[in-house]
C-alpha angles and dihedrals in degrees: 000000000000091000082061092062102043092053109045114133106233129234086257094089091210099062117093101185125014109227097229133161091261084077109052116099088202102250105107095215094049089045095045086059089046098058090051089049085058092041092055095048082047091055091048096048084050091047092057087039103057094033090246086160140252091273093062098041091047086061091051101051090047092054093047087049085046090052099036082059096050092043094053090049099051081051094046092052096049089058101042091053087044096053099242116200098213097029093120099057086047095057092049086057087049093052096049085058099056093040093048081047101050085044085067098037080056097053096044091056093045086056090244098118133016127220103269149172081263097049088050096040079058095052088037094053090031089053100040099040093044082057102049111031098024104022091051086063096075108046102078091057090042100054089038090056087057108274117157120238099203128044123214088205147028110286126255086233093051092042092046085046086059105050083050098056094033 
């Protein structure tokens, strides 16, 4: 199974999600965003692993809900100028996510959850699985309609998203 492989926790115990080929789409940008939304979910993981406190991983989950946001709607707005065929029921995929997210981000700060290995275990499976199985939909028409695989520079997402975190 392809999702197994993606997915395998390295040897290295603080890393949630190993970045692998198995999870590009092929679009360097994409892929570039991608690979921030698995290095936040790693620092969280790291965060509930080492105790780093409630405070610290709050601020995690909300930049990986900031970014997850961002990144959607970088993807949402390709497909909409491309004329996407299925870029309505993506976005509703989209959507469920954000609203399932913000409903636990709800309850932590009203003191009703706390972030744990289950939470994590949900954003893990939910990220890996909407790549590879909903994200690699899309390629094909995006690369058809004239998107480029590969960036000279670094990206205006990747350049915004600093300016935000430095």
């Amino acid at each position: 199974m392809v999702l197994a492989t993606a997915i395998n926790v390295s040897n290295n115990t603080q890393e949630l999600v190993c970045w692998s080929d198995a999870l590009s789409v092929g679009i360097e940008e994409i892929d570039e965003q991608h690979k921030v939304l698995v290095d936040l979910l790693n620092q969280l993981h790291t965060a509930i692993i080492q105790h780093h406190g409630s405070e610290s991983s709050n601020r995690i989950l909300i930049e990986l809900v900031e970014y997850t946001r961002i990144h959607f709607a970088v993807e949402e707005s390709l497909m909409r100028i491309l004329g996407y065929p299925e870029y309505e029921e993506h976005k509703h995929h989209h959507s469920l996510l954000i609203n399932e997210v913000r409903m636990l981000v709800t309850k932590l700060h009203n003191g009703k959850k706390s972030i744990s290995f289950e939470l994590l275990h949900f954003l893990k499976i939910w990220l890996t699985k909407h790549i590879m199985d909903e994200d690699r939909q899309y390629v094909p028409f995006l690369i058809r309609a004239g998107v480029n695989r590969k960036h000279q520079q670094q990206s205006w997402m990747g350049k915004f998203w600093n300016t935000l975190t430095h």
